[in-house]
C-alpha beads as a LAMMPS data file, in Angstrom:
LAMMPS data file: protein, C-alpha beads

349 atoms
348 bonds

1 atom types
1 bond types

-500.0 500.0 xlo xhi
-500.0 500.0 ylo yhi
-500.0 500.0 zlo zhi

Masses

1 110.0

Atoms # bond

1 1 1 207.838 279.714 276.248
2 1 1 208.056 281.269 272.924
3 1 1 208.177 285.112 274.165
4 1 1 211.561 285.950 275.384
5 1 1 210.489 285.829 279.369
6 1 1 212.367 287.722 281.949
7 1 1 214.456 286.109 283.913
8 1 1 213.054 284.509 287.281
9 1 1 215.419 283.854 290.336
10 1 1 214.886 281.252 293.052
11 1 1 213.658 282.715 296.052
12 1 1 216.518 283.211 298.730
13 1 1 216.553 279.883 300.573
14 1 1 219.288 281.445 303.409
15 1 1 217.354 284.361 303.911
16 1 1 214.240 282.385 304.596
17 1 1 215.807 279.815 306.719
18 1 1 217.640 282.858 308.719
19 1 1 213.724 284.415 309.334
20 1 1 212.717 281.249 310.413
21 1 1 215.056 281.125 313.334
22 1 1 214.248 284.467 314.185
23 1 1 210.566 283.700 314.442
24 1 1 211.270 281.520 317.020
25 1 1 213.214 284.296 319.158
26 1 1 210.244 286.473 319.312
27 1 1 208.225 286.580 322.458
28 1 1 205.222 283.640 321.675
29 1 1 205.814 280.136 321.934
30 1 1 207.158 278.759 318.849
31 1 1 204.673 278.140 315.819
32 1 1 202.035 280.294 317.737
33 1 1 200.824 282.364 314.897
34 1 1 200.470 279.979 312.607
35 1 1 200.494 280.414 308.905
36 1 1 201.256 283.957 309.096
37 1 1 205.273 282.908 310.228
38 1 1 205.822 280.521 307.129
39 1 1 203.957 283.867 304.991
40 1 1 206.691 285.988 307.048
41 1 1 209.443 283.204 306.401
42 1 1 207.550 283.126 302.477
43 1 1 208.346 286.792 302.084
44 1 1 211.671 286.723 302.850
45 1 1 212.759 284.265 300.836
46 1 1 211.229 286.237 297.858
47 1 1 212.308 289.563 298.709
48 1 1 215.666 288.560 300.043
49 1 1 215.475 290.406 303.022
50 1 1 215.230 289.862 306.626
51 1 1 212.645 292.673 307.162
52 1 1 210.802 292.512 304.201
53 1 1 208.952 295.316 303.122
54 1 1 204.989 295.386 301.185
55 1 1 204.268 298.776 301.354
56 1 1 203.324 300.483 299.343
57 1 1 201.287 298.233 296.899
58 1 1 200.093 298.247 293.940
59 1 1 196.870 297.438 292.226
60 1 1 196.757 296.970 288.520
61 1 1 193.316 296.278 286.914
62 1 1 193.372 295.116 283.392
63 1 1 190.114 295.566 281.643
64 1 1 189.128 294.015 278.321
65 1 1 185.784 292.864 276.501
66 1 1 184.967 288.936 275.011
67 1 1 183.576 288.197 271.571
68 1 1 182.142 285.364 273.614
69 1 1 179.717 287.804 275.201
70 1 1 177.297 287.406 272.026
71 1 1 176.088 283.769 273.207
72 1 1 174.010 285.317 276.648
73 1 1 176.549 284.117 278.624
74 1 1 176.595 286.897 281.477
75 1 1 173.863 288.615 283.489
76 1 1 175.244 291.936 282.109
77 1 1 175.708 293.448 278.255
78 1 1 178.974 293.752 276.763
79 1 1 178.828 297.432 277.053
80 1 1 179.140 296.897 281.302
81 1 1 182.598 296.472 281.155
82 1 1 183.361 300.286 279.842
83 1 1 180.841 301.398 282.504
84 1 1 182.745 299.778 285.252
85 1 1 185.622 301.280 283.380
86 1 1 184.342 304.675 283.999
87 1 1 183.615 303.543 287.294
88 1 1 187.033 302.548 288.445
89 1 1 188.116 305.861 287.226
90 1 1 185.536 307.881 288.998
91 1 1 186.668 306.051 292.111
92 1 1 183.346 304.388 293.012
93 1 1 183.774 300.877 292.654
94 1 1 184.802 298.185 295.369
95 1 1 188.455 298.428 294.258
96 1 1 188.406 301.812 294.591
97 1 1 187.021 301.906 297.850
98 1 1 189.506 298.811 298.901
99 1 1 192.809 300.294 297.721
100 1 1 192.140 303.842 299.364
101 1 1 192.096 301.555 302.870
102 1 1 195.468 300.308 302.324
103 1 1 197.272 303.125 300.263
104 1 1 197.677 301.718 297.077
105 1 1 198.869 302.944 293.675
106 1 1 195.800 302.136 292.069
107 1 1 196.211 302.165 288.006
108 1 1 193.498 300.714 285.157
109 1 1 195.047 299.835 281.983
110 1 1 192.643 299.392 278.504
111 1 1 194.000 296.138 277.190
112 1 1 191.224 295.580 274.570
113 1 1 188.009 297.182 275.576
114 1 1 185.494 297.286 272.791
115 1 1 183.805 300.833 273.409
116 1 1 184.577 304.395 274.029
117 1 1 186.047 304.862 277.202
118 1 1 186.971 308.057 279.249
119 1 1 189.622 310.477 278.258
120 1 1 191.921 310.792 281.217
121 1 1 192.849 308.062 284.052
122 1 1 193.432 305.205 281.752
123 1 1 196.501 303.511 280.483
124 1 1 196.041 303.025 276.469
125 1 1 197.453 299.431 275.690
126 1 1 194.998 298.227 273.817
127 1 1 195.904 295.099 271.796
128 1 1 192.464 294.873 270.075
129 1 1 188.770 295.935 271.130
130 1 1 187.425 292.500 272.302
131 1 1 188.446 289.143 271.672
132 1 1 186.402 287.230 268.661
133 1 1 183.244 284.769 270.118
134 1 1 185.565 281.661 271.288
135 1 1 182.502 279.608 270.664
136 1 1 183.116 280.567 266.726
137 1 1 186.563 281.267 266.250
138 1 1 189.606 281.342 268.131
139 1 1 189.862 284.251 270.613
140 1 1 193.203 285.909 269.060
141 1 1 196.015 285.124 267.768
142 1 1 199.094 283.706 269.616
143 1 1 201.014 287.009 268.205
144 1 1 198.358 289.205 270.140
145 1 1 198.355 286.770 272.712
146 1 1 202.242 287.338 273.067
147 1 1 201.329 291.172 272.646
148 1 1 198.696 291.148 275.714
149 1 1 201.012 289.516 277.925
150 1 1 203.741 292.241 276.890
151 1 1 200.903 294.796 278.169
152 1 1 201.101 292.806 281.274
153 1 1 204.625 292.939 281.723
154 1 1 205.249 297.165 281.163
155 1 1 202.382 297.922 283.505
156 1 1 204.714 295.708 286.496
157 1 1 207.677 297.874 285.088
158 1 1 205.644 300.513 286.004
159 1 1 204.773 299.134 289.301
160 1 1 208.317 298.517 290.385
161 1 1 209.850 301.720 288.897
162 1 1 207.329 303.536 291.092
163 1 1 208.922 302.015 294.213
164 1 1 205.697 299.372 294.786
165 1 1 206.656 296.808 296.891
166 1 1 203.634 293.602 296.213
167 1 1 201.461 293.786 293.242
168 1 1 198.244 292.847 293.087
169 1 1 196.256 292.306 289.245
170 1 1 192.847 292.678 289.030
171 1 1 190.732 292.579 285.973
172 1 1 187.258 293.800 284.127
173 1 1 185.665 291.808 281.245
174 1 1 181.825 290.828 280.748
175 1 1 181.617 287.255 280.049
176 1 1 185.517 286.667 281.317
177 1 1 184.171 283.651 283.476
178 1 1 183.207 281.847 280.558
179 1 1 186.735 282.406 279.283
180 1 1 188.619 281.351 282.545
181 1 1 186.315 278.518 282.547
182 1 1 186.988 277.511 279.373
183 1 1 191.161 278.085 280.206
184 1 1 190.828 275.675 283.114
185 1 1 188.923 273.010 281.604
186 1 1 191.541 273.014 279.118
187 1 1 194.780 273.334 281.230
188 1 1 193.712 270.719 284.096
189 1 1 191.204 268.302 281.907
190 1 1 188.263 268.749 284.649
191 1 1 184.944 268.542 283.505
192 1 1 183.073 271.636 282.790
193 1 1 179.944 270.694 284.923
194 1 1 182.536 270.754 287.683
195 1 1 183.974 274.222 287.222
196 1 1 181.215 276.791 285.735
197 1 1 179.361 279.552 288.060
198 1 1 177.309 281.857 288.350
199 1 1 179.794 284.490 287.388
200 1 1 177.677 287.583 287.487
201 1 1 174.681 286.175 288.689
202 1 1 173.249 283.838 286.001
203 1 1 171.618 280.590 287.110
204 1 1 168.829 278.003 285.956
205 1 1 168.479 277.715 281.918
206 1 1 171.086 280.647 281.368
207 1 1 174.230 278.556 283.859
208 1 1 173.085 275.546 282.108
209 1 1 173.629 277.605 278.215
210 1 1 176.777 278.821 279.239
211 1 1 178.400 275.742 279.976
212 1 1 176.612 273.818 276.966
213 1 1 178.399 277.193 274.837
214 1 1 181.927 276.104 277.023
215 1 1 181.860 272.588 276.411
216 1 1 181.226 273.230 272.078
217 1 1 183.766 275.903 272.384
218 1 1 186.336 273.363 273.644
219 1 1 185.440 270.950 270.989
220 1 1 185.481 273.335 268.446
221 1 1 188.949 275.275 269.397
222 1 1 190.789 271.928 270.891
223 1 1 193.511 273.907 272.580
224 1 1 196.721 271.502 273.369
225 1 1 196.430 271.245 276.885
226 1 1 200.311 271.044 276.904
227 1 1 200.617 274.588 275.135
228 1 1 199.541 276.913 277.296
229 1 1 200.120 279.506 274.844
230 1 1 197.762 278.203 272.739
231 1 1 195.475 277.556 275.069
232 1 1 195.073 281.583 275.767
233 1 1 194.754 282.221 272.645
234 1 1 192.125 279.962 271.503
235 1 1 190.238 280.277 274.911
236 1 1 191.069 283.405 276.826
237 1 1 190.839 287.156 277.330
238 1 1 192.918 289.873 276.805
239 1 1 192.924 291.416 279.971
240 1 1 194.078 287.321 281.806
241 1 1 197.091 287.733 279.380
242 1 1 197.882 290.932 281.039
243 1 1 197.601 289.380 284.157
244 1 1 199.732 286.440 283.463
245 1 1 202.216 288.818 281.785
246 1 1 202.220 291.143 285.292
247 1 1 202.630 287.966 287.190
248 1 1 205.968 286.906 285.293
249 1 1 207.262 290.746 285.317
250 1 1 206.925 291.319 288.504
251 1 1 208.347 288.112 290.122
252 1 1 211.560 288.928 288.258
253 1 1 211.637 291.927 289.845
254 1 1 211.464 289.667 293.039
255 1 1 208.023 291.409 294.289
256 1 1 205.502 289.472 296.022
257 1 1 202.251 288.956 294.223
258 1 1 198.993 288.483 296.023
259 1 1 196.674 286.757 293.621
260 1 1 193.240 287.747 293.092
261 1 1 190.182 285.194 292.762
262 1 1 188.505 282.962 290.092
263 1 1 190.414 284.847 286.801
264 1 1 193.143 286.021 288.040
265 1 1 194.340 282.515 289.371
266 1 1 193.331 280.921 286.152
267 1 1 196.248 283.792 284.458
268 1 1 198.399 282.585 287.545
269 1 1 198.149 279.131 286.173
270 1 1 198.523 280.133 283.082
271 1 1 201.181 282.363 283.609
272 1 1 202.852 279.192 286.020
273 1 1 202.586 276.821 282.971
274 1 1 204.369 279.314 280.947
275 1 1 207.357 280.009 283.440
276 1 1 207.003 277.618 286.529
277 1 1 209.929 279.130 288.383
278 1 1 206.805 281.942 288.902
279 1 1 204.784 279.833 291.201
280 1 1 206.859 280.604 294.468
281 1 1 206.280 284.188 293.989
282 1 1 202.205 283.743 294.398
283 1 1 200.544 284.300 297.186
284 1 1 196.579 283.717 297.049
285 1 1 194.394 286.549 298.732
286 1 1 191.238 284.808 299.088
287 1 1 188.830 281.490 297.628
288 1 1 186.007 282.845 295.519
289 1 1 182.580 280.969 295.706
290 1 1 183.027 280.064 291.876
291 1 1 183.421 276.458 291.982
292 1 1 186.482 276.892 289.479
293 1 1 188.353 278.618 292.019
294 1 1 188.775 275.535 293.944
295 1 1 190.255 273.569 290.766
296 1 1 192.441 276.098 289.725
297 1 1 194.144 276.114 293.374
298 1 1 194.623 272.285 293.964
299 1 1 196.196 272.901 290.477
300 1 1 198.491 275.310 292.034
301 1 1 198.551 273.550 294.803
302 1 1 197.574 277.002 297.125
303 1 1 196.073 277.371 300.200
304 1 1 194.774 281.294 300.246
305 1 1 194.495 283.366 302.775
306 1 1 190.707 284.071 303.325
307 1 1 187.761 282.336 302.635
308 1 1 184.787 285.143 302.621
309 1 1 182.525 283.905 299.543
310 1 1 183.730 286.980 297.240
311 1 1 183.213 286.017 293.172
312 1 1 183.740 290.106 292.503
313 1 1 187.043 290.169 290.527
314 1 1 188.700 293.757 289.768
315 1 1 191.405 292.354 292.604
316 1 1 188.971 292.744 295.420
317 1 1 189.450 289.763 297.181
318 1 1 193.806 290.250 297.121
319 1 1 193.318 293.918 298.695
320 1 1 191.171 292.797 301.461
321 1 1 193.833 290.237 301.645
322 1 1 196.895 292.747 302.114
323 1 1 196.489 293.890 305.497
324 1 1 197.894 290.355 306.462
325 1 1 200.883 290.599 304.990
326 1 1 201.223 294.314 306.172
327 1 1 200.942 292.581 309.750
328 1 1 203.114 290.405 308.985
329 1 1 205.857 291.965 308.029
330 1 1 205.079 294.565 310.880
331 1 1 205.091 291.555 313.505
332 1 1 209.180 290.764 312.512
333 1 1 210.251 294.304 312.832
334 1 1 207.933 295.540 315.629
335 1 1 208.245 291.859 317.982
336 1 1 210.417 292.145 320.768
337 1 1 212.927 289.131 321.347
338 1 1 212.949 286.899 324.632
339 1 1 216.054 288.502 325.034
340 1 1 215.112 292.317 324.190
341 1 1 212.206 292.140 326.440
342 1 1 213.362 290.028 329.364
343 1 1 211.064 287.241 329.256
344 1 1 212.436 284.097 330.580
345 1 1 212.221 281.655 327.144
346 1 1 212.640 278.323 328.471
347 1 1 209.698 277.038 326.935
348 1 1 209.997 277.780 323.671
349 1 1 213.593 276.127 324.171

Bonds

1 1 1 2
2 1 2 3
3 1 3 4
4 1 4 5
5 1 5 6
6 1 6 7
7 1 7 8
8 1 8 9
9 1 9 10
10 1 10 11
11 1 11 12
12 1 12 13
13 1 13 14
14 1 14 15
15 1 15 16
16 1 16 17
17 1 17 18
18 1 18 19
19 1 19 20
20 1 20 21
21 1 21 22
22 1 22 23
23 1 23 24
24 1 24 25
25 1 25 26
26 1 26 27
27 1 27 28
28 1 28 29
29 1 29 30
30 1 30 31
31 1 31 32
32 1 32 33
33 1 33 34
34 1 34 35
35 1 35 36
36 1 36 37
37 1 37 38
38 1 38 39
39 1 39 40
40 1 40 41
41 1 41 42
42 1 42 43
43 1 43 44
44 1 44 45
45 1 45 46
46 1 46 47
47 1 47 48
48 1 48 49
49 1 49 50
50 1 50 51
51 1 51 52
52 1 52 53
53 1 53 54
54 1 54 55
55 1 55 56
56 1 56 57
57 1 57 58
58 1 58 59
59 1 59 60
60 1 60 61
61 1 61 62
62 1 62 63
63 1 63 64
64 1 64 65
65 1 65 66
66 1 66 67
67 1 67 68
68 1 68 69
69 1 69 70
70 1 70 71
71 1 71 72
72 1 72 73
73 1 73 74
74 1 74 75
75 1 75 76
76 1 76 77
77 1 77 78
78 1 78 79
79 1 79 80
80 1 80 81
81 1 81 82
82 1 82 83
83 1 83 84
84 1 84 85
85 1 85 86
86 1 86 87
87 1 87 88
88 1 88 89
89 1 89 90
90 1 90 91
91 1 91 92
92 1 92 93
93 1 93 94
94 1 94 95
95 1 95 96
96 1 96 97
97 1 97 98
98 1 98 99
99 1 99 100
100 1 100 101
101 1 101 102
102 1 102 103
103 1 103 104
104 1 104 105
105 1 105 106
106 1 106 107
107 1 107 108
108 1 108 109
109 1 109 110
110 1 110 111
111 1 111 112
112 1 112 113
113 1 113 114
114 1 114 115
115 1 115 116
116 1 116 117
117 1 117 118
118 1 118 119
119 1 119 120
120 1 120 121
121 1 121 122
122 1 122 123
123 1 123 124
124 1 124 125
125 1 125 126
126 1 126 127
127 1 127 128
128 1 128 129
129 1 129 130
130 1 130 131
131 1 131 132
132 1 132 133
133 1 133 134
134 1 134 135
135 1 135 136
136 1 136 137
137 1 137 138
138 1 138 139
139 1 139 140
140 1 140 141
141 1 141 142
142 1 142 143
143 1 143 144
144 1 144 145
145 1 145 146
146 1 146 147
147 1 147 148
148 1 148 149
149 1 149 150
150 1 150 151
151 1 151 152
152 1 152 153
153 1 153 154
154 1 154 155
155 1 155 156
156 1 156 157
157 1 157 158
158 1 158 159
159 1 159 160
160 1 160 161
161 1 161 162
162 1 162 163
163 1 163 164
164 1 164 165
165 1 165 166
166 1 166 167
167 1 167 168
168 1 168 169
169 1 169 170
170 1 170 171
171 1 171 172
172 1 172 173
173 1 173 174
174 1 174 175
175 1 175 176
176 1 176 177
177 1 177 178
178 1 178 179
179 1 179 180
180 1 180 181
181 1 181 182
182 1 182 183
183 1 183 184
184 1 184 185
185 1 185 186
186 1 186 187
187 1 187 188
188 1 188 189
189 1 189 190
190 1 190 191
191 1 191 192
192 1 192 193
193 1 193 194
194 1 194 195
195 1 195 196
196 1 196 197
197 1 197 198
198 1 198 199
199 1 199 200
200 1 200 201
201 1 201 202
202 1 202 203
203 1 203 204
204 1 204 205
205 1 205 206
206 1 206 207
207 1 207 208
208 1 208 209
209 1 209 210
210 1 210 211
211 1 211 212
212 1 212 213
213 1 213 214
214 1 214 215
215 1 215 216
216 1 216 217
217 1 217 218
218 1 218 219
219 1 219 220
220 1 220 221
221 1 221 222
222 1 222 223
223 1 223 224
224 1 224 225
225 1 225 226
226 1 226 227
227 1 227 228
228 1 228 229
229 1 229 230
230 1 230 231
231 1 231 232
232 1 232 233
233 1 233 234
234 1 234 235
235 1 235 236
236 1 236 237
237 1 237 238
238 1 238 239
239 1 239 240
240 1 240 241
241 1 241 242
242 1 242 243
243 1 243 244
244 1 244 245
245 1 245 246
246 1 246 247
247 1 247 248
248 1 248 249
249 1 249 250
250 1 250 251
251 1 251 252
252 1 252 253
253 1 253 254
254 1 254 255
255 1 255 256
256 1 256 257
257 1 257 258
258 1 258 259
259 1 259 260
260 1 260 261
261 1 261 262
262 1 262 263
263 1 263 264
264 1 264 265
265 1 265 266
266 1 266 267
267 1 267 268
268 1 268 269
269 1 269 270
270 1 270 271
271 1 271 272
272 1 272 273
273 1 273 274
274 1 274 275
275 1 275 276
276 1 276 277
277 1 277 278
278 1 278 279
279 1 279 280
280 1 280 281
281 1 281 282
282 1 282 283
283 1 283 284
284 1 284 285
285 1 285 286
286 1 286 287
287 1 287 288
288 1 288 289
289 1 289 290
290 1 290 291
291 1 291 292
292 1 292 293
293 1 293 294
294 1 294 295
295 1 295 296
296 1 296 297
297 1 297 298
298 1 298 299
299 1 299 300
300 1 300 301
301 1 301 302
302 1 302 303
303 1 303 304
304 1 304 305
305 1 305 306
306 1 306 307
307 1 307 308
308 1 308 309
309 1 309 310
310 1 310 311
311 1 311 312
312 1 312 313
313 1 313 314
314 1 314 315
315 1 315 316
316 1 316 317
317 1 317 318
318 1 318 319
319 1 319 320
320 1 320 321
321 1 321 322
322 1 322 323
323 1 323 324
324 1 324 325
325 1 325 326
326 1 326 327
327 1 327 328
328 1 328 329
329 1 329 330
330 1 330 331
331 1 331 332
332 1 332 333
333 1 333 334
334 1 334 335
335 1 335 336
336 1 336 337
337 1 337 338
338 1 338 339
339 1 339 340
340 1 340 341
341 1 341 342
342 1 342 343
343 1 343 344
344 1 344 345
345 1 345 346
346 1 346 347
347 1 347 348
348 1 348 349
């Protein structure tokens, strides 16, 4: 890529191998609980540790506003997304609620929101306020591209220096499924028809107007699909820069990631086209009922973790998510051993 990225280690093929073994030792018949040993054997090979630790995590919601906004595209007005702003840092909204349940460091960082916001409880990063209307003009520039992924990146400094042990990026931005939408349809080449929902509730004439404003804006900005740089900045948000640049900080920093829905897997991609030695670092939280969620996975080729119709965003879907890998991480330190507890092992021989 053309920013300086941080460098991304394999994930510990020893250590993983060594977990796997263990798994076996434990007292269930081999295999028993399914997909949460290869998530145990997943984490760790990324941490590099036989007991691998999650706790405590971090959420990170990145909020930023879309030119795009202007064309009707969303159920909500542009100024929504520094209400929900104030929201998050009143503590009312879904995230909030979430990450109290499992004792996260919960921060919201102002990538390029377009109105006033509240004094106190925000991280100032602001690139720019708003993108420009992608269905006029490109979105940004590829230097404040560059500079929103840089955003990205210090707030997963942050996260590690404060002794965080998985990450999870969430995000805030009226209109930021037309965006994503726009991202995938340009990254993977599927047709727009296949990939647009209802976002924040729009349907009928309005669904139909805000993919008819997708498919001009692809025409219009004709992103090389093979420049993923490029492609954000003709297409995308702020705040799914900041994402992807969180993604690619924190996985050199070895920490697990547990991605978020619909826009937050289209910066994984992103983010994964970028720097693909990311992708082993990415673990998906949940499938959102946007229709685009489904594309952008097989494109990752990810199998999440729950399936429970969510198309919230703010990294909703990833916390609810969490308690999974806090079990599992509690089942290879807490699980007695055939031998340990006495229990005659022959079958799982």
């Amino acid at each position: 890529m053309n920013d300086p990225s941080p460098s991304i280690a394999a994930p510990d093929a020893a250590c993983a191998e060594r977990v796997g073994r263990y798994l076996d030792t434990l007292t269930k018949p081999p295999g028993s609980l399914g997909r949460l040993e290869d998530l145990a054997v997943t984490l760790a090979g990324l941490t590099g540790e036989d007991f691998p630790g999650v706790t405590p995590p971090a959420v990170v919601v990145f909020a930023a506003d879309h030119g795009v906004a202007e064309e009707g595209v969303s159920a909500f007005p542009q100024a929504v997304t520094a209400q929900m702003v104030a929201n998050f840092v009143a503590g009312g909204a879904a995230i909030n609620v979430f990450s109290r349940r499992i004792g996260a460091r919960l921060e919201v960082v102002d990538v390029g929101v377009a109105s006033e916001l509240p004094a106190h409880g925000i991280v100032r990063d602001r690139v720019r306020p708003g993108t420009a209307n992608l269905a006029r003009e490109d979105a940004m520039s590829r230097d404040e591209a560059l500079a929103a992924i840089a955003v990205g990146r210090r707030a997963a400094r942050r996260v590690q220096a404060a002794g965080c042990r998985c990450l999870i990026a969430g995000e805030m931005g009226i209109a930021n499924t037309t965006a994503s939408s726009a991202m995938l349809a340009a990254l993977t080449g599927a047709p727009v028809s296949e990939l647009v929902g209802a976002g924040t509730g729009v349907a009928g004439d309005t669904l139909a107007h805000k993919r008819a404003v997708i498919e001009a804006a692809l025409l219009e900005r004709a992103p090389d699909r093979d420049d993923p740089l490029e492609v954000l900045a003709r297409l995308g948000g702020l705040e799914i820069a900041a994402m992807a640049g969180a993604f690619l900080e924190a996985a050199s920093h070895r920490l697990p990631i547990l991605v978020d829905g619909f826009i937050a897997t289209v910066a994984a991609l992103t983010a994964c086209r970028l720097e693909p030695a990311l992708r082993p670092y990415l673990i998906f939280g949940h499938r959102s009922h946007e229709p685009g969620h489904r594309l952008a996975l097989e494109a990752l080729g990810a199998e999440p973790l729950l399936d429970l119709a969510l198309r919230l965003g703010e990294g909703s879907g990833a916390v609810l998510a969490f308690p999974l890998l806090e079990a599992t991480t509690a089942m290879l330190a807490e699980m007695a051993t055939f031998a340990t507890a006495g229990v005659d092992d022959r079958e799982a021989r």
